[in-house]
RODO-95939 format. One record per atom (N, C-alpha, C): atom name; residue number from 1; x, y, z. Coordinates in steps of 0.02 Angstrom, whole numbers. Example, Ala and Ser with C-alpha at 12.3 -4.5 7.8 and 13.67 -1.06 7.14 Angstrom:
<atoms>
atom milo N&lumlum 1&u 660&v -284&w 390
atom milo CA&lumlum 1&u 615&v -225&w 390
atom milo C&lumlum 1&u 660&v -165&w 390
atom milo N&lumlum 2&u 642&v -112&w 354
atom milo CA&lumlum 2&u 684&v -53&w 357
atom milo C&lumlum 2&u 645&v 2&w 394
</atoms>
This chain:
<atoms>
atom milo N&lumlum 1&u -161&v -1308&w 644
atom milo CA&lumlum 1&u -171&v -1320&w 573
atom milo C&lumlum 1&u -103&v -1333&w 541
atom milo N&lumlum 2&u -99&v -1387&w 513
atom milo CA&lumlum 2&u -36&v -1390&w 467
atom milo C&lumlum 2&u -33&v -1379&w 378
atom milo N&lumlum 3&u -2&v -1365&w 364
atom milo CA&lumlum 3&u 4&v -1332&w 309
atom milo C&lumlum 3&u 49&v -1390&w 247
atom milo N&lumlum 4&u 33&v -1413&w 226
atom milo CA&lumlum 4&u 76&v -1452&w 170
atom milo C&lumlum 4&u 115&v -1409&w 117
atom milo N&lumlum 5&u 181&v -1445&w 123
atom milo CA&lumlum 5&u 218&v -1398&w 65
atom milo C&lumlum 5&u 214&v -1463&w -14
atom milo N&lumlum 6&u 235&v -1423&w -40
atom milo CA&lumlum 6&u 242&v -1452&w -109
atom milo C&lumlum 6&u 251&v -1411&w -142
atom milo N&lumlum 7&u 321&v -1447&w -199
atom milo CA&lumlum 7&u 356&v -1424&w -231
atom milo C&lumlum 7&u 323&v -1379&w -295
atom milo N&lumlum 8&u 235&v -1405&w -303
atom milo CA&lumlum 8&u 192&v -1347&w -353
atom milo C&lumlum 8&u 186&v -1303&w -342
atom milo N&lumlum 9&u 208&v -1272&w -276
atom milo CA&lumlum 9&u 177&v -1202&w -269
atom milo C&lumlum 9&u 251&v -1153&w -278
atom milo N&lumlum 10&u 306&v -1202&w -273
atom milo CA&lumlum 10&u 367&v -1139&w -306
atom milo C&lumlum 10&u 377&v -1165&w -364
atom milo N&lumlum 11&u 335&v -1192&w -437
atom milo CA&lumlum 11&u 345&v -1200&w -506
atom milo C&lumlum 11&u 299&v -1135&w -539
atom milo N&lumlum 12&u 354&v -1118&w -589
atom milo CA&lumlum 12&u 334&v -1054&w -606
atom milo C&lumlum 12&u 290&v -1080&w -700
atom milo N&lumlum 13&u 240&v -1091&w -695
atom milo CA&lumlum 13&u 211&v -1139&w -739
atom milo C&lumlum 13&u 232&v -1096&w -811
atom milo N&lumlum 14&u 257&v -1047&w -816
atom milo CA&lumlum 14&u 276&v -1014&w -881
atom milo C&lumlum 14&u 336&v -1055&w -911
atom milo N&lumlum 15&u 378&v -1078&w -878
atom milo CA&lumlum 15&u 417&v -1109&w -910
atom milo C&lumlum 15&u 449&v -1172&w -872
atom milo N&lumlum 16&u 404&v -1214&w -820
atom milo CA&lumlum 16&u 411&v -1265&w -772
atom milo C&lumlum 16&u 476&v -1273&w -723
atom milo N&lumlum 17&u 488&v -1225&w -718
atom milo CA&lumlum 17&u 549&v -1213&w -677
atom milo C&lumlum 17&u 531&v -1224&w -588
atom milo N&lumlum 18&u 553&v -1245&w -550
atom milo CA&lumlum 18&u 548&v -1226&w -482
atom milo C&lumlum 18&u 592&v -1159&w -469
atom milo N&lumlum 19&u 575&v -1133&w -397
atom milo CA&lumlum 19&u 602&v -1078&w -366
atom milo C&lumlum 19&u 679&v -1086&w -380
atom milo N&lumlum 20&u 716&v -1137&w -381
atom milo CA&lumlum 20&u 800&v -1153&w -397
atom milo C&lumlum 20&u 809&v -1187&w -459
atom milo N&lumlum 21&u 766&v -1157&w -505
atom milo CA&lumlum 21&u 768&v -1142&w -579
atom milo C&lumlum 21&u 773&v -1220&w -606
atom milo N&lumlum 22&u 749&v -1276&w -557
atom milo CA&lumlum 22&u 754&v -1343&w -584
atom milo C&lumlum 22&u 699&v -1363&w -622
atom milo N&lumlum 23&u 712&v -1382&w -681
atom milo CA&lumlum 23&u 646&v -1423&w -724
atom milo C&lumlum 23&u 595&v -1474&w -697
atom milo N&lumlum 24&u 536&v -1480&w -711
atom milo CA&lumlum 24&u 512&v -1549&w -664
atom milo C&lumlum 24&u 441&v -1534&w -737
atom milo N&lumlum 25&u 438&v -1595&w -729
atom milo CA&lumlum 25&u 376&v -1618&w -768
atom milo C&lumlum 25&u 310&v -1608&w -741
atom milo N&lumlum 26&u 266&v -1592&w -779
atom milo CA&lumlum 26&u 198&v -1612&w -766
atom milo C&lumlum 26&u 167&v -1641&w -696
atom milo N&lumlum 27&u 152&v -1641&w -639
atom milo CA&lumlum 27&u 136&v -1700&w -608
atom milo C&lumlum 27&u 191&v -1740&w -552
atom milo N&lumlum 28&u 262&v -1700&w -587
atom milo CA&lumlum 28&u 287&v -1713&w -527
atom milo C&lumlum 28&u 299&v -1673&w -479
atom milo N&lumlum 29&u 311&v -1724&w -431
atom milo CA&lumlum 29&u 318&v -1666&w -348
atom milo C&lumlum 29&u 398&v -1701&w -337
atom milo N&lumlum 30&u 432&v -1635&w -288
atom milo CA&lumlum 30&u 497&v -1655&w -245
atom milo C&lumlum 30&u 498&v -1657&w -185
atom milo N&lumlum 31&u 529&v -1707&w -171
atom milo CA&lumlum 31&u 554&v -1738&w -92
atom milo C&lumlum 31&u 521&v -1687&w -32
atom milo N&lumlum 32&u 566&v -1616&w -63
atom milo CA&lumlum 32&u 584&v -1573&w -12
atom milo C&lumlum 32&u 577&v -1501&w -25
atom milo N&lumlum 33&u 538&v -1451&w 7
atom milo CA&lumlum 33&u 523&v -1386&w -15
atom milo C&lumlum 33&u 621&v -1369&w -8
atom milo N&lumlum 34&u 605&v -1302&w -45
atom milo CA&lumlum 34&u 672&v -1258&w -32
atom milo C&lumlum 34&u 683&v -1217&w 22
atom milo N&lumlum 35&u 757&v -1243&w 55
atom milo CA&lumlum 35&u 757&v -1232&w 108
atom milo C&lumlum 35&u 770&v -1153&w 135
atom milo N&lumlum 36&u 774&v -1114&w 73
atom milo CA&lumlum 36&u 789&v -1034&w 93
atom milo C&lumlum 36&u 734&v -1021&w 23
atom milo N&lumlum 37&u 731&v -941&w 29
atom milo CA&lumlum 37&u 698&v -932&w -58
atom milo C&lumlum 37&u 720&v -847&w -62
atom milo N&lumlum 38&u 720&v -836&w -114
atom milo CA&lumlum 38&u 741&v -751&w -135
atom milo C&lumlum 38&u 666&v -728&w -148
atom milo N&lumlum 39&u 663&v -683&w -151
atom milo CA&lumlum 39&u 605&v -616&w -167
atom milo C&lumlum 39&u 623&v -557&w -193
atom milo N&lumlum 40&u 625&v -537&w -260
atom milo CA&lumlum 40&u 625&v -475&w -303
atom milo C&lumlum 40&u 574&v -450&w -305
atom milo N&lumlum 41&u 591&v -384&w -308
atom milo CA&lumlum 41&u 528&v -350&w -305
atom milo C&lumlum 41&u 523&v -307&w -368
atom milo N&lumlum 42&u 468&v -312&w -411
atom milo CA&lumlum 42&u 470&v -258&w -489
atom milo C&lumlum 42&u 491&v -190&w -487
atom milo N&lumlum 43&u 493&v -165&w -512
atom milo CA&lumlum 43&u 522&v -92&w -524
atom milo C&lumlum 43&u 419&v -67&w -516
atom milo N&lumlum 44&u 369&v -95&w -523
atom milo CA&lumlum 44&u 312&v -68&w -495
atom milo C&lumlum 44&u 308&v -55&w -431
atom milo N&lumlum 45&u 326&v -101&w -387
atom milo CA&lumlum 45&u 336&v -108&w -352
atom milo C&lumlum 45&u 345&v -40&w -300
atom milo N&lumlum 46&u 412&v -38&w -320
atom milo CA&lumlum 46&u 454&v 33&w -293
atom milo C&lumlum 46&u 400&v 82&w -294
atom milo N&lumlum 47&u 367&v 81&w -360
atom milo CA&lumlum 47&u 325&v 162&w -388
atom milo C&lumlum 47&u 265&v 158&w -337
atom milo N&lumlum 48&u 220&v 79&w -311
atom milo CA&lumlum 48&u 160&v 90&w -263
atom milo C&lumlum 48&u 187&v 118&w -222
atom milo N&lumlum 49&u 258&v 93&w -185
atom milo CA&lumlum 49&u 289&v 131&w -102
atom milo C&lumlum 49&u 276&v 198&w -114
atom milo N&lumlum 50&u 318&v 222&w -178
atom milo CA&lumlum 50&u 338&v 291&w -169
atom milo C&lumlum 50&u 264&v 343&w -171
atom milo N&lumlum 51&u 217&v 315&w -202
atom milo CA&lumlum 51&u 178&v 340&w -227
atom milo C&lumlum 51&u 122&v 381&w -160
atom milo N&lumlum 52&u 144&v 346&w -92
atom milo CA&lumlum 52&u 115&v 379&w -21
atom milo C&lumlum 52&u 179&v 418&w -4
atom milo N&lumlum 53&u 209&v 438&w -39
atom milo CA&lumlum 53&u 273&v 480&w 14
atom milo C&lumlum 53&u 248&v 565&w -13
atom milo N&lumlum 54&u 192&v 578&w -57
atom milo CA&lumlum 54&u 149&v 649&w -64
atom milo C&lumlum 54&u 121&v 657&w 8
atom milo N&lumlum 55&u 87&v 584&w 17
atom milo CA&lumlum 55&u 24&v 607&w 77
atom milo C&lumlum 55&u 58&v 637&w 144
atom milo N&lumlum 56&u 117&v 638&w 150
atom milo CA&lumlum 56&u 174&v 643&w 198
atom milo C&lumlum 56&u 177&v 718&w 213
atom milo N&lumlum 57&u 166&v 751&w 254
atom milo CA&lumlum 57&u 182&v 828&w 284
atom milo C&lumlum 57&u 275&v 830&w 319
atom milo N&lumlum 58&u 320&v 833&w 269
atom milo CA&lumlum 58&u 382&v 810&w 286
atom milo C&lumlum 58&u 389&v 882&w 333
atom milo N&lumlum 59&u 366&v 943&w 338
atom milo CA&lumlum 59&u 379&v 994&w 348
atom milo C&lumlum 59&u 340&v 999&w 420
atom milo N&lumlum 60&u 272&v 968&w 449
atom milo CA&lumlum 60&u 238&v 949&w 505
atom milo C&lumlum 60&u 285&v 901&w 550
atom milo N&lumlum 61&u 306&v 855&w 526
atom milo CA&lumlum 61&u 327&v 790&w 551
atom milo C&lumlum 61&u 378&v 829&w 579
atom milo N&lumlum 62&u 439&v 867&w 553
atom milo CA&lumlum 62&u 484&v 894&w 574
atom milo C&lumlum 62&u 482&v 939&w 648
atom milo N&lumlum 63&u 421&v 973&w 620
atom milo CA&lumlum 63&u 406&v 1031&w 674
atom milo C&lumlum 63&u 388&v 1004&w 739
atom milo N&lumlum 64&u 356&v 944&w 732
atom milo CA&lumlum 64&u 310&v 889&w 801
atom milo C&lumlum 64&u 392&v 869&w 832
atom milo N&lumlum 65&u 415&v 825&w 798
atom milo CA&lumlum 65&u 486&v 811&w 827
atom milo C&lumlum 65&u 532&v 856&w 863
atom milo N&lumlum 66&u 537&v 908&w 837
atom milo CA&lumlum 66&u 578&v 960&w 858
atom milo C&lumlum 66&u 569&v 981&w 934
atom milo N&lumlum 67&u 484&v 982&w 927
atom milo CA&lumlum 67&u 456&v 1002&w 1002
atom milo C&lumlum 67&u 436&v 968&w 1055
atom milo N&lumlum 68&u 420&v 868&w 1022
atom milo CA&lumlum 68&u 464&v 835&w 1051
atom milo C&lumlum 68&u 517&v 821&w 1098
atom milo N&lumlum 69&u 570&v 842&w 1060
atom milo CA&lumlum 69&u 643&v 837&w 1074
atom milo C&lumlum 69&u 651&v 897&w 1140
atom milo N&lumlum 70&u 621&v 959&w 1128
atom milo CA&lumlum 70&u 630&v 1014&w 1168
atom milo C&lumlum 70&u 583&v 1006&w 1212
atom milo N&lumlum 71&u 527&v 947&w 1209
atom milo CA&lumlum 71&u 489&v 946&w 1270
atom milo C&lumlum 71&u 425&v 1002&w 1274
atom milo N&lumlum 72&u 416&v 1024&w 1214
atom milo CA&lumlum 72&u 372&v 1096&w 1215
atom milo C&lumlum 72&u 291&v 1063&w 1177
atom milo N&lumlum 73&u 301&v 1012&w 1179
atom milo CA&lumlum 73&u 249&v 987&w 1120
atom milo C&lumlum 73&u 183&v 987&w 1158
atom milo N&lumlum 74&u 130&v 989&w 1147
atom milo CA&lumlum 74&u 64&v 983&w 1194
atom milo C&lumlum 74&u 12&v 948&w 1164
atom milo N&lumlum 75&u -20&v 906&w 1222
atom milo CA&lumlum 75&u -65&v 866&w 1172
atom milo C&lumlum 75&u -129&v 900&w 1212
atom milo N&lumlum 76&u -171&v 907&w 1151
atom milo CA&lumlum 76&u -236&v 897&w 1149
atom milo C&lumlum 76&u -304&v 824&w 1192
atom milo N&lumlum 77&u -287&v 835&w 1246
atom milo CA&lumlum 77&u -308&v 763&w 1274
atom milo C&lumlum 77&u -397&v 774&w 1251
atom milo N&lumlum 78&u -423&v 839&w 1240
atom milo CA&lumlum 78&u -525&v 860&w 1231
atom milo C&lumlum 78&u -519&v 815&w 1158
atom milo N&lumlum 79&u -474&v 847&w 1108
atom milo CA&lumlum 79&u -451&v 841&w 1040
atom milo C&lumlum 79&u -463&v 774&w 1015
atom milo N&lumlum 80&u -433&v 726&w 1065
atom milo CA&lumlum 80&u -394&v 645&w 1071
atom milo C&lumlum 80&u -461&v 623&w 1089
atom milo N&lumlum 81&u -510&v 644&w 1135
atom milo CA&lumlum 81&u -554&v 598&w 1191
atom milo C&lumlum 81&u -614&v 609&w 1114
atom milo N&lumlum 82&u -621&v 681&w 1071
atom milo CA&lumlum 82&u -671&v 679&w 1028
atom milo C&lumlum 82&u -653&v 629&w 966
atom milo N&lumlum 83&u -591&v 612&w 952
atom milo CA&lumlum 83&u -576&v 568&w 916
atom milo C&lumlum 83&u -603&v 497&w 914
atom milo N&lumlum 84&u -560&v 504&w 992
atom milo CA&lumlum 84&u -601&v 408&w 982
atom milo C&lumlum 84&u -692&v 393&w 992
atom milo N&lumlum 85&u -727&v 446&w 1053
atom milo CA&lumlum 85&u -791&v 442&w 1037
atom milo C&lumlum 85&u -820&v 451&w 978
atom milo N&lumlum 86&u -778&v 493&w 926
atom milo CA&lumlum 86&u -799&v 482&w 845
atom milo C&lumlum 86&u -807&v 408&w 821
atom milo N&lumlum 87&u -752&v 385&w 822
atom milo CA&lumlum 87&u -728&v 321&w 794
atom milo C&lumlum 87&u -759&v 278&w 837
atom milo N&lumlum 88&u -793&v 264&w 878
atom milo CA&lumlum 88&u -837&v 206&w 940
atom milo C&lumlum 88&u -894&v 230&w 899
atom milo N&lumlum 89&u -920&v 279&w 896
atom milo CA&lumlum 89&u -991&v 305&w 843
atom milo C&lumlum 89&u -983&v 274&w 766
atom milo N&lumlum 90&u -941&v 293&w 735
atom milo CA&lumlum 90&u -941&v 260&w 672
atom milo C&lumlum 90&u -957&v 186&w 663
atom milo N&lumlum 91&u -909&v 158&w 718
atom milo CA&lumlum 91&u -920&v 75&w 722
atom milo C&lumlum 91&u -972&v 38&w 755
atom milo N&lumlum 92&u -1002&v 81&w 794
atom milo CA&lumlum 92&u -1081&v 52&w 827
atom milo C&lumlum 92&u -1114&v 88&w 759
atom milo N&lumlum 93&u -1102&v 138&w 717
atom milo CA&lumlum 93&u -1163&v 138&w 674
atom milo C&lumlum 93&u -1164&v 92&w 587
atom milo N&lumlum 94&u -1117&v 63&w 598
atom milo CA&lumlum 94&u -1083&v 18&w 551
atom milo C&lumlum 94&u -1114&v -56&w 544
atom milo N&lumlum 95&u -1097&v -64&w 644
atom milo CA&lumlum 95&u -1125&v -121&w 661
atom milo C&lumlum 95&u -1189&v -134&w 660
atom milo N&lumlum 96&u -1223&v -86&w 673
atom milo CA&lumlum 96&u -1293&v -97&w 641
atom milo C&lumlum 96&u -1323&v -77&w 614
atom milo N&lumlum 97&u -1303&v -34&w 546
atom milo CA&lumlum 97&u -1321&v -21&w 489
atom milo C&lumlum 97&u -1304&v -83&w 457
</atoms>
């Protein structure tokens, strides 16, 4: 699939500017897309990221690593095997619901 560029899709129609702040009229198109482009990101932005760093157990995560590192950590393989036969059930009852 090829994709056509054109210079309408980096004009910022609020004040007809392209992405490199050049004027263009109505109707016109340029030669050549831009060959690099910047991306700012809002100060909202920041607040959606931060806004999952609650759901975070910074005090768990630590403790798993630690034992990890020391090799003491143990997995639950009964724990793991009821997990995913959960999740194979959900999605066969999904699929045909």
């Amino acid at each position: 699939m090829k994709i056509k560029s054109s210079s309408n899709a980096y004009r910022n129609p609020a004040n007809g500017r392209d992405a490199r702040g050049e004027r263009h009229r109505s109707g016109e198109t340029g030669a050549t897309a831009p060959s690099s482009s910047t991306v700012s990101l809002s100060s909202m932005s920041s607040l959606a990221t931060m806004s999952n760093v609650g759901d975070i157990d910074t005090a768990k995560v630590e403790v798993i690593k630690a034992a990890l590192r020391n090799g003491t950590y143990q997995i639950d393989s009964a724990k793991i095997a009821d997990g995913m036969i959960g999740s194979v059930r959900e999605l066969l009852q999904a699929k045909v619901g």
